[in-house]
C-alpha positions as CSV (number, residue, x, y, z in Angstrom):
1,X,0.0,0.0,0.0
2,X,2.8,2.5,1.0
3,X,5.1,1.3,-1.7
4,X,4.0,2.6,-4.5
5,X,3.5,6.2,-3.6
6,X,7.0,6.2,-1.9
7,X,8.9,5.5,-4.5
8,X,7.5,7.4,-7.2
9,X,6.8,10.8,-5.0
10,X,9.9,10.3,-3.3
11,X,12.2,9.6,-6.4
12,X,10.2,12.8,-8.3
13,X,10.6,14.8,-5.7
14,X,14.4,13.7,-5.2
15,X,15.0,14.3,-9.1
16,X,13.8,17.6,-9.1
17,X,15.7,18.7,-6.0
18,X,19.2,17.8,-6.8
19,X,21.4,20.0,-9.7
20,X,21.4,17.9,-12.6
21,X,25.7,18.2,-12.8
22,X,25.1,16.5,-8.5
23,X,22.8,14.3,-10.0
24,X,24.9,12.6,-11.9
25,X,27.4,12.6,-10.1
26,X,25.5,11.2,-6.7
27,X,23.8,8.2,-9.1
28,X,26.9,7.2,-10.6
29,X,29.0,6.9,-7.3
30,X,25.7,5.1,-5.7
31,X,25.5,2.3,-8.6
32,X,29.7,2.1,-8.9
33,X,28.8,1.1,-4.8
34,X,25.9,-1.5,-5.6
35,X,27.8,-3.1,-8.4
36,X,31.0,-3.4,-6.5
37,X,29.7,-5.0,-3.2
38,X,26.9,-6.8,-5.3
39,X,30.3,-8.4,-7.0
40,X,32.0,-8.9,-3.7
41,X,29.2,-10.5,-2.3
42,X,29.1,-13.1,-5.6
43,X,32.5,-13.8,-5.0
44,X,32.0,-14.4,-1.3
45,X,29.2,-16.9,-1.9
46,X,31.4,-18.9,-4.3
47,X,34.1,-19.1,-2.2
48,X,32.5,-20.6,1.4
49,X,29.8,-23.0,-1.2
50,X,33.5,-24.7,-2.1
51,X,34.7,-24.3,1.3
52,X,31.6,-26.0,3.1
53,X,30.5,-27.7,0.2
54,X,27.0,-27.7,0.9
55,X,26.2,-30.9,-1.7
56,X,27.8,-33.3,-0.5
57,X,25.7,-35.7,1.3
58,X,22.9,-34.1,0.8
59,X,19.9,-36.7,0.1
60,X,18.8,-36.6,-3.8
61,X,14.8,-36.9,-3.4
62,X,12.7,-33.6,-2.4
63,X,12.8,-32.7,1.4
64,X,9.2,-32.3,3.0
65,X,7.9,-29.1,3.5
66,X,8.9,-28.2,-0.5
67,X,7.2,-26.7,-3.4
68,X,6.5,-28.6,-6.6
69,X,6.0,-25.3,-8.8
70,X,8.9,-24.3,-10.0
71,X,9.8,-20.7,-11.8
72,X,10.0,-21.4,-15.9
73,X,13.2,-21.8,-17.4
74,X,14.5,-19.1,-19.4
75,X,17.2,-18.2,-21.8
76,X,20.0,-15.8,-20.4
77,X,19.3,-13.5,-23.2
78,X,15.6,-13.4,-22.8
79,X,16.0,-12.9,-19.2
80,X,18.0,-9.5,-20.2
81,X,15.5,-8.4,-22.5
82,X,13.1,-8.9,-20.4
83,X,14.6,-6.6,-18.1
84,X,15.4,-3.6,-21.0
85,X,11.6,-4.7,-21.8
86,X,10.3,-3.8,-18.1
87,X,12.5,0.0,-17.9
88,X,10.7,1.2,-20.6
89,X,7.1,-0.1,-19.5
90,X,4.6,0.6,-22.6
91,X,1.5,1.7,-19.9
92,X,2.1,3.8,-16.7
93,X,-0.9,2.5,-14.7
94,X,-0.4,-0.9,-16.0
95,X,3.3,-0.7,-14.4
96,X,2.0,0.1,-11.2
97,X,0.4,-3.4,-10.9
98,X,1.8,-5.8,-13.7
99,X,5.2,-6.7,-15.2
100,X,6.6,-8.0,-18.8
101,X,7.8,-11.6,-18.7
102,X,8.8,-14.1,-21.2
103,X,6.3,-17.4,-20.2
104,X,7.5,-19.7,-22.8
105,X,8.6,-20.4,-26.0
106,X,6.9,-22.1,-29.0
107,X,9.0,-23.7,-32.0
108,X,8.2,-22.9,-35.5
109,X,9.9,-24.9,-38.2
110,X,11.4,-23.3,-41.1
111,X,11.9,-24.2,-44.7
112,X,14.3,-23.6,-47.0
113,X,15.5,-25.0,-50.4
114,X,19.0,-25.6,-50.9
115,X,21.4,-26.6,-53.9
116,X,24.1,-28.4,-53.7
117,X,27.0,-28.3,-56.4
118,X,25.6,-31.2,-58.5
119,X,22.4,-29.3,-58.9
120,X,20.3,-31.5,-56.8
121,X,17.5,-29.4,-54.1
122,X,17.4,-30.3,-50.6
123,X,14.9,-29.3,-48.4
124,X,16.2,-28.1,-45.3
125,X,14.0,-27.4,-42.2
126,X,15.4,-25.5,-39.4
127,X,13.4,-25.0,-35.9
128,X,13.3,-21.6,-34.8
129,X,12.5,-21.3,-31.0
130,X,10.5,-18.4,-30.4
131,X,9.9,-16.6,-26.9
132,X,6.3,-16.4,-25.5
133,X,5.5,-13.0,-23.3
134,X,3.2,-11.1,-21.6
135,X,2.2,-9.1,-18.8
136,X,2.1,-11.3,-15.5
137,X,1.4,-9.9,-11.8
138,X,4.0,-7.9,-9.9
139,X,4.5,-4.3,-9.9
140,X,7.0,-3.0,-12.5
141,X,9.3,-1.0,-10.0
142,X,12.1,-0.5,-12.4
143,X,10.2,1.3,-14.8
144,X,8.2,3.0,-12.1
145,X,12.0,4.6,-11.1
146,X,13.0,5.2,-14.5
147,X,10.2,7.2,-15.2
148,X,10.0,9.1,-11.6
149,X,13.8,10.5,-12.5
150,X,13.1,11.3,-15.8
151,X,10.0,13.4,-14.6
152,X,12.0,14.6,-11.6
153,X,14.6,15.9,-14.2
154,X,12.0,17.8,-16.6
155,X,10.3,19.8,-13.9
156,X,13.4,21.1,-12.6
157,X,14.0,22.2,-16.1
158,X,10.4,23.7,-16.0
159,X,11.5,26.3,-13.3
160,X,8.8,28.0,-11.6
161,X,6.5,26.1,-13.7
162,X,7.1,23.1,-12.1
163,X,7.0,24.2,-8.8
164,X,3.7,23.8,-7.4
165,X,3.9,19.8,-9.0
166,X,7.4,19.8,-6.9
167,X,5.5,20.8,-3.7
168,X,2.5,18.5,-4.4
169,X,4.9,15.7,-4.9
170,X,6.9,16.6,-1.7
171,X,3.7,17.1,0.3
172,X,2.6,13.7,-0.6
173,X,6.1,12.4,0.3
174,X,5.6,13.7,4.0
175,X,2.2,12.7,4.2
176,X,3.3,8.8,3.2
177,X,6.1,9.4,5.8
178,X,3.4,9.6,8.8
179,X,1.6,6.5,7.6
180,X,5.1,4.7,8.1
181,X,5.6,6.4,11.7
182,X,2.4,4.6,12.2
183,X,3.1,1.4,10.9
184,X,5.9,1.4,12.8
185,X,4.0,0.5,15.6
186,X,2.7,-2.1,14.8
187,X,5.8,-3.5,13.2
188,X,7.2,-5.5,16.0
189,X,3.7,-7.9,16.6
190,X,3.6,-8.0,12.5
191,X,7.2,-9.5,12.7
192,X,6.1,-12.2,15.1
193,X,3.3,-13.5,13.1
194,X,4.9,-13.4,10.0
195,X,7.5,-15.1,11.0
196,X,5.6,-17.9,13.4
197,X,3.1,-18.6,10.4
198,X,6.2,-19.5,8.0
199,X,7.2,-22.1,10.5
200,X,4.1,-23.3,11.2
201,X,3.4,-23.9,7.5
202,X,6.5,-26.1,6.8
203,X,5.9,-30.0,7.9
204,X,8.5,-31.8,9.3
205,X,11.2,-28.8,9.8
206,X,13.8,-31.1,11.9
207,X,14.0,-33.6,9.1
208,X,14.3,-30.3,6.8
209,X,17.0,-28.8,8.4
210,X,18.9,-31.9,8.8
211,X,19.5,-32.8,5.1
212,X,19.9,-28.8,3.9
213,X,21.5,-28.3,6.8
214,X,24.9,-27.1,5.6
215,X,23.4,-25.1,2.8
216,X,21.5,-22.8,5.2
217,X,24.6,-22.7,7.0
218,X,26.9,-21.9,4.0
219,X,24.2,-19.2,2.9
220,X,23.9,-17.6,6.7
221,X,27.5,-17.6,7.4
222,X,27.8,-15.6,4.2
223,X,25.5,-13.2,4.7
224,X,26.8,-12.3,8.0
225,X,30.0,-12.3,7.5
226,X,29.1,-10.1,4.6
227,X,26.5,-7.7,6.3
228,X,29.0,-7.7,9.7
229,X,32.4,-7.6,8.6
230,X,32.3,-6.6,4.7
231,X,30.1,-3.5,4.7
232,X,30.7,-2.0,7.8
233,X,34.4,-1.9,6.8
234,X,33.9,-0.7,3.7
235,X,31.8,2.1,5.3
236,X,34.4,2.4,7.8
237,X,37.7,2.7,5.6
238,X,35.7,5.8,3.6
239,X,34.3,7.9,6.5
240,X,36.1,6.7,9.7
241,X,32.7,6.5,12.0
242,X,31.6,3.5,13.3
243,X,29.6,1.7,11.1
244,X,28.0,-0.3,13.8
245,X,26.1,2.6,15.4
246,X,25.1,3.5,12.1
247,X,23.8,-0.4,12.4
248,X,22.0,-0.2,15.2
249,X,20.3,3.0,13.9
250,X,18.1,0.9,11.5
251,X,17.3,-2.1,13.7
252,X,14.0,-1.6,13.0
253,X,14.1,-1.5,9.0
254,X,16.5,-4.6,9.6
255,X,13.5,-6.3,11.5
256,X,11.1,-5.2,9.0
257,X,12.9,-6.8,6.5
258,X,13.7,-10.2,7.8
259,X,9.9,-10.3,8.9
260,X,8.4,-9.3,5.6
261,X,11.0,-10.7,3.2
262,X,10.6,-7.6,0.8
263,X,13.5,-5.1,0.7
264,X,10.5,-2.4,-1.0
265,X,8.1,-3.3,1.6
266,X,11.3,-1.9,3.7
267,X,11.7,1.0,2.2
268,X,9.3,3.4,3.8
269,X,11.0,2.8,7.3
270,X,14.6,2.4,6.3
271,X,13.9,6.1,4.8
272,X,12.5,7.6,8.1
273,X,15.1,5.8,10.2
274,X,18.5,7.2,7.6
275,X,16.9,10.3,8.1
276,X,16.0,10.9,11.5
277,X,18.5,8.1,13.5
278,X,21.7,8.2,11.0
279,X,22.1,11.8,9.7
280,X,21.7,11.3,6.1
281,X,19.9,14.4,3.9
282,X,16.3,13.4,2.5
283,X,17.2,14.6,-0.9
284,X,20.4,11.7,-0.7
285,X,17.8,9.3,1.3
286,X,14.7,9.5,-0.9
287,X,16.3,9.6,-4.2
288,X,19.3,6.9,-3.5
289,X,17.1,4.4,-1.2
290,X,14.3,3.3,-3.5
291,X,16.6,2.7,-6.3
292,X,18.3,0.2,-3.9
293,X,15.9,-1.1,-3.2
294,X,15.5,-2.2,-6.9
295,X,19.1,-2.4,-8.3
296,X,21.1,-3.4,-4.9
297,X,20.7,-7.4,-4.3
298,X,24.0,-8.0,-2.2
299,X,21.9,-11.0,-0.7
300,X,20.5,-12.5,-3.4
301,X,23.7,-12.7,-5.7
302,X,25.3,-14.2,-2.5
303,X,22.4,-17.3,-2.2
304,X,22.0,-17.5,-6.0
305,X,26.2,-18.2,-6.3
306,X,25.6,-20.8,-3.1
307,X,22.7,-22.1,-4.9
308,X,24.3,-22.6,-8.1
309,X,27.8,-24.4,-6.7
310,X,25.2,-26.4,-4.0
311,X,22.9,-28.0,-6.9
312,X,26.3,-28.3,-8.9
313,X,27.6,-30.3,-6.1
314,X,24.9,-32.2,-5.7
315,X,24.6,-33.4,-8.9
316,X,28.2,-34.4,-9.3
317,X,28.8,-32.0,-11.7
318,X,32.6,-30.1,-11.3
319,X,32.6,-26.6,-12.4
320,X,36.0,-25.2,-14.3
321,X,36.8,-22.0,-14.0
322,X,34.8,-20.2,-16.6
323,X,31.5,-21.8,-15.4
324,X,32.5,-20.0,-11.8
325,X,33.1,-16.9,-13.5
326,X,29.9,-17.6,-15.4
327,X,28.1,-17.8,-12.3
328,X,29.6,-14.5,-10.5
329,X,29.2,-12.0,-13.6
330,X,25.5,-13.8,-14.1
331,X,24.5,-13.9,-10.4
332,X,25.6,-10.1,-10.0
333,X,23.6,-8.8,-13.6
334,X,20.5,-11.1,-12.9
335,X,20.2,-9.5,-9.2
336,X,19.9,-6.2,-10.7
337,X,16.3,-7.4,-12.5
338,X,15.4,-9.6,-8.9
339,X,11.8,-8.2,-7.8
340,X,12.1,-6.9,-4.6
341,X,9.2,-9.1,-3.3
342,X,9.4,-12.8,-1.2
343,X,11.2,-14.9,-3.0
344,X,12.3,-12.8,-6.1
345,X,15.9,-14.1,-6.2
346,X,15.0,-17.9,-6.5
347,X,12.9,-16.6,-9.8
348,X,16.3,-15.3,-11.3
349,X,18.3,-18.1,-9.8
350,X,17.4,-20.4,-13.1
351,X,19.1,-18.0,-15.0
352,X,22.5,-18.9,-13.8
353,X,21.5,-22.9,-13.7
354,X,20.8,-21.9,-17.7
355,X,23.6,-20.1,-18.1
356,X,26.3,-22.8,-16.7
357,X,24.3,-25.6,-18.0
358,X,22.9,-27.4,-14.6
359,X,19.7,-28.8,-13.7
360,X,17.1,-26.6,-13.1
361,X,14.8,-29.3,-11.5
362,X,16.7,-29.1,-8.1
363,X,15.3,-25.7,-7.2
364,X,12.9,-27.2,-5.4
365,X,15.4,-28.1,-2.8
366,X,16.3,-24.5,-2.7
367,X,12.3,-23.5,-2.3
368,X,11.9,-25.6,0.3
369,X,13.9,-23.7,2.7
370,X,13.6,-20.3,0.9
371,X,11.1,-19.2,3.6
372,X,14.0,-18.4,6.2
373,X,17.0,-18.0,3.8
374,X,15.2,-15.4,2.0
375,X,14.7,-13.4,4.7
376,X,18.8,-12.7,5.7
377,X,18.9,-12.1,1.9
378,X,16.4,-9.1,2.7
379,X,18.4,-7.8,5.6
380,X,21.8,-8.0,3.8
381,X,19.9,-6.2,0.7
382,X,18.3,-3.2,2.6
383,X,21.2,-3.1,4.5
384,X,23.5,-2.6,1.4
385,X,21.1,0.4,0.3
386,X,21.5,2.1,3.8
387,X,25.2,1.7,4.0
388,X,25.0,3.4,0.4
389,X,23.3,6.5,1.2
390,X,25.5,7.0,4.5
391,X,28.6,7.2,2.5
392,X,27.0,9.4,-0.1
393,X,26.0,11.6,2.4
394,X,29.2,12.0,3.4
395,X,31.0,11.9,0.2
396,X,28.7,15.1,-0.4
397,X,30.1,16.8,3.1
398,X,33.4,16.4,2.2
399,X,33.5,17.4,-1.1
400,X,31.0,20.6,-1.6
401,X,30.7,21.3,2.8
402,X,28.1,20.4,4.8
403,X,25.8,23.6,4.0
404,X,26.3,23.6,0.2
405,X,25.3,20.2,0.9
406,X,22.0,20.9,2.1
407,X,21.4,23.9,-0.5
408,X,21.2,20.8,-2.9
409,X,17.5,20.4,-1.6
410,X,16.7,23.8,-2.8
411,X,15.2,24.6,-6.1
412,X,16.9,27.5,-7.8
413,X,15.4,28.8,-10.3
414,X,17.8,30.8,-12.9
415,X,16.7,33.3,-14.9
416,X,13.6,34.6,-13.1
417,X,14.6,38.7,-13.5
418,X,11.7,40.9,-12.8
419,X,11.6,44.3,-14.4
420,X,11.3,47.6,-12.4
421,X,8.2,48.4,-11.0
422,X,6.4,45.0,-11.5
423,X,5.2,42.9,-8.5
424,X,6.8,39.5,-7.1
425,X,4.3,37.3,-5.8
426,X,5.1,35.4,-2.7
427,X,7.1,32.4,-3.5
428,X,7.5,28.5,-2.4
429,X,10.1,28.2,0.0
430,X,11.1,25.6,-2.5
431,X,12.5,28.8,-4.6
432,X,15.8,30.4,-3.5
433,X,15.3,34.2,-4.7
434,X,18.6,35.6,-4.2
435,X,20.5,39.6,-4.8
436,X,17.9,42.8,-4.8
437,X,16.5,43.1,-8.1
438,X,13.6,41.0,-7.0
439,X,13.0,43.0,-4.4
440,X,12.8,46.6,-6.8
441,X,9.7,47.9,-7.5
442,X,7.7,46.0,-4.2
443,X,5.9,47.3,-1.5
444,X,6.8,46.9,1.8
445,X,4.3,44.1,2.6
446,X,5.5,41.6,-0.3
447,X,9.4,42.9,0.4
448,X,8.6,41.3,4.0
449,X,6.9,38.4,2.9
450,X,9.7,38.0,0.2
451,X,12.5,38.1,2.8
């Protein structure tokens, strides 16, 4: 319910509040961050799945408690175009609710005469395969955030024009902003139940754990070591504060998220808590944050690398040295299109089973205890995205001071010159009006409202 008009107020409202030259600049150091610990985080998982080795031993029939339906298999390339597909989505409202997908594939035969040097025809038929997509359930975030910085960017260009959409959009922002200072509330007795009615729901859990019992432990060792040791240093070695007070100033986003298994779900409190418990500026929060939240999988890229060595080990199946880089450069470009929803990264997962040629059939191994592993993906994930937008906000200190800083949030509108003797009406605090010549030619009532 709060998703949707988070992200796309906060992200228009975020566009149209930064310079374009700081916009830029702020998105490109943001996704050089996501890409590099997304990266790390693949190697990190393919390192402890042949250091535990998860497979071996593990029993090759279907634990209880698992899910028959499994995602469809996919081509790697269709995967990626599905992706482009979804940034530019063909209907805004339809983006809001659905998603394009490639479903299947049909094969269409081909006919073709061919000569050979004696003169004699052949007839040669060739199959083509040909994908199958539509529109399937699932909101379209990506192109929801393409579109809300694109809009962002052209009312800033509008000027004063665009200012009254800029304070409508920011209004809304604040207003959404309450509902999560609600929510928040009721958070903690949420957590509980969501949590208890996952383990209730699975059958025999001892007899689970006990044959995928190094594979959760491979994946949760990962995403500690990663989430506890990995990007705290890194935020660490670039702004020398400590990272774990930053920590424990989103405990309750971090909750949220292993509770509700959705790093956008998340979203809405990890903003109020960067903001309000951690320092960082709402312009850096609210335009940084949701596209984390969609592009940052550090969790998933570390379970989809443990999968894919795990189901490779279980099947017997060694994997040379291109078939692991394979897997990292796959795992790391197919979190990028994960949905940020329960379960989103076991849906890209047969992607890199595709891509390295292994069994896709064994994901429901994977499914079967996706329920808990899942959930530290969703910590390490929003926890990336808050780590992000803490060293932005510093990199912004440091480099333009701590006030220019926060004059990024102001519009300024250039070229607004009023002529001698005509009247200035009173403006948006949104506008920065800056030197006297906007102040010639008013009376003394608007000169005081004015200043």
């Amino acid at each position: 319910m709060i998703i949707l008009p988070l992200v796309v107020c906060s992200l228009v409202a975020g566009a149209a509040s930064l310079d374009p030259s700081a916009l830029g600049r702020l998105g490109g150091w943001a996704l050089l961050f996501f890409l590099l610990t997304t990266l790390l985080a693949s190697a990190q998982g393919v390192l402890l799945a042949f250091l535990i080795q998860p497979g071996q031993g593990v029993q090759q029939s279907k634990p209880l408690g698992g899910k028959s339906d499994l995602p469809p298999a996919k081509d790697v390339v269709d995967s990626f175009l599905d992706l482009i597909r979804n940034i530019f989505p063909s209907n805004l409202v339809s983006a809001t609710f659905r998603s394009y997908m490639t479903t299947n594939y049909t094969f269409v035969p081909v006919k073709k005469n061919l000569t050979d040097e004696q003169g004699v025809v052949w007839e040669n038929v060739t199959v083509l395969k040909v994908p199958i997509g539509g529109e399937v359930e699932g909101m379209n975030i990506l192109g929801l955030v393409v579109f809300a910085i694109v809009f962002g960017i052209a009312l800033r260009k509008l000027g004063a024009e665009g200012e009254n959409l800029i304070k409508f959009f920011n209004s809304f922002n604040e207003a959404t902003m309450v509902l999560v200072s609600w929510i928040m509330w009721y958070a903690p007795l949420g957590i509980m139940f969501l949590v208890a009615g996952k383990i209730v729901e699975m059958e025999d859990v001892v007899q689970l754990f006990t044959s995928l019992g190094k594979y959760i432990c491979c994946c949760l060792v990962g995403h500690a070591i990663h989430g506890l040791i990995v990007l705290p240093g890194i935020y660490f070695i670039f702004t020398r504060r400590n990272p774990y007070r930053f920590l424990w100033g989103i405990f309750t986003p971090l909750a949220t998220a292993f509770g509700t298994s959705s790093s956008s779900a998340t979203l809405p409190l990890m903003m109020k808590c960067v903001e309000e418990k951690n320092g960082v500026s709402k312009h850096i929060s609210r335009f940084i944050l949701p596209i984390g939240a969609t592009v940052n999988m550090d969790g998933a890229a570390l379970f989809q690398c443990v999968a894919a060595v795990f189901i490779a080990q279980l099947n017997s199946l060694p994997l040379d040295f291109i078939q692991v880089i394979t897997i990292l450069v796959t795992a790391t470009a197919s979190s990028v299109g994960a949905a940020g929803i329960p379960a989103g990264g076991v849906l890209t997962l047969a992607i890199i089973l595709e891509a390295v040629g292994l069994p896709t059939n064994d994901i429901s191994l994977i499914l079967a205890v996706d329920w808990l592993v899942d959930r530290t993906c969703t910590v390490l994930n929003v926890e990336g995205d808050a780590f992000g937008a803490g060293l932005l906000q510093v990199y912004t200190e440091k480099t333009m001071g701590k006030a220019e800083a926060e004059e990024l949030m102001e519009i300024k509108t250039d070229g607004l010159e009023t002529s001698k003797g005509a009247s200035v009406e009173e403006g948006s605090p949104l506008i920065k009006r800056d030197g006297p010549a906007l102040l010639e030619g008013v009376n003394s009532c608007e000169k005081e409202s004015v200043m």
